[in-house]
C-alpha positions as CSV (number, residue, x, y, z in Angstrom):
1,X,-66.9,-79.1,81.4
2,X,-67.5,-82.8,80.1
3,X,-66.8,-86.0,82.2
4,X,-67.5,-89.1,82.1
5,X,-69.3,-90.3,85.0
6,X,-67.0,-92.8,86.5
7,X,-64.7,-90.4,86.9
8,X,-66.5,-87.6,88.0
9,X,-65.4,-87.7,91.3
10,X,-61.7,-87.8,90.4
11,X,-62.2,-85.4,87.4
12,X,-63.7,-82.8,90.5
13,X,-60.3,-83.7,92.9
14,X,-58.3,-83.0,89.8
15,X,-60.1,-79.6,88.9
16,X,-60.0,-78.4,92.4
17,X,-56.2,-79.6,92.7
18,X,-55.3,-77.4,89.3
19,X,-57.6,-74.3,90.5
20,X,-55.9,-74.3,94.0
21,X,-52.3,-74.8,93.1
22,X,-51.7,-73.7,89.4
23,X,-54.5,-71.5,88.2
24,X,-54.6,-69.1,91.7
25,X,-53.0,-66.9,90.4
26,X,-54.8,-66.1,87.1
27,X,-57.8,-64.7,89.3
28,X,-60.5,-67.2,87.8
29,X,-59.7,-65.7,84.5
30,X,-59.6,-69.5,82.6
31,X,-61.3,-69.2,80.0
32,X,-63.0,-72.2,77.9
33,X,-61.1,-74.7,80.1
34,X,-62.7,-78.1,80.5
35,X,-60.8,-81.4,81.5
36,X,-61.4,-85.0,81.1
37,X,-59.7,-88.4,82.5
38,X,-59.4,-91.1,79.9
39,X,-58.8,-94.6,81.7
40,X,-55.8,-96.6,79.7
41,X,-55.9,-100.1,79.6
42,X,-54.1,-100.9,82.7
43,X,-51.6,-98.8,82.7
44,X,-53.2,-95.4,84.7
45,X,-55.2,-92.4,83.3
46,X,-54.8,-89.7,80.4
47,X,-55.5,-86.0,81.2
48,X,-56.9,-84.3,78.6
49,X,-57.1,-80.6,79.0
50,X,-58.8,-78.5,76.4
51,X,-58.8,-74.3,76.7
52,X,-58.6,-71.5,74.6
53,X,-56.8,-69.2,77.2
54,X,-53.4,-69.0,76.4
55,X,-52.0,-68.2,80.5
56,X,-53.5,-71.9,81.1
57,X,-51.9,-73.8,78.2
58,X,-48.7,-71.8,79.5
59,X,-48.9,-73.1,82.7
60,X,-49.7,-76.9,81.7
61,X,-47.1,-77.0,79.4
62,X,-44.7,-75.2,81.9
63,X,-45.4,-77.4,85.2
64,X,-46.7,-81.0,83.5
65,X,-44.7,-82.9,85.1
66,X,-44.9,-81.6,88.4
67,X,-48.7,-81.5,87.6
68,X,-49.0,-85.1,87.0
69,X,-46.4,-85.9,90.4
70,X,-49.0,-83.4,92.3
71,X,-51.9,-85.8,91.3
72,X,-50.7,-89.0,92.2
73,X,-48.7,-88.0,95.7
74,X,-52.3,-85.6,96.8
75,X,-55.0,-87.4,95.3
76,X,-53.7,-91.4,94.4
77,X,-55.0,-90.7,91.2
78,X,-52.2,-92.3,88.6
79,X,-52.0,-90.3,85.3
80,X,-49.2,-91.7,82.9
81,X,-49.6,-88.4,80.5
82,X,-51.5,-85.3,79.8
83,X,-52.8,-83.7,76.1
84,X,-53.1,-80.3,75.9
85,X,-55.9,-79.0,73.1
């Protein structure tokens, strides 16, 4: 996993958030799934999700937006987009 260390501790709420809520249910079978937060000028954070498992791009691109909502209401973390590699 990379992360930059000022946002460490936000990049290990985030993690735990996806683990608990979306990724349950694949049984810790992720993959090559690493996650970053890119600050924006301004105007909130980037999520930047890179994996190789094909279940966990499925779910990103399935629940994004409710992913992003889930962030901000459970962790106050603002994230104005996610890019899925």
């Amino acid at each position: 996993m990379f992360k930059f260390f000022r946002n460490i501790g936000n990049t290990n709420k985030v993690w735990g958030l996806l683990n608990g809520k979306y990724f349950n249910s694949l049984g810790g079978k992720i993959g090559n799934t690493v996650i970053k937060i890119k600050d924006e000028s301004g105007a909130g954070s980037r999520l930047i999700i890179q994996t190789d498992n094909e279940n966990v791009k499925a779910i990103l691109q399935k629940e994004e937006s409710t992913i992003i909502k889930d962030i901000y209401t459970e962790l106050g973390i603002l994230i104005t987009g996610m890019t899925i590699l």
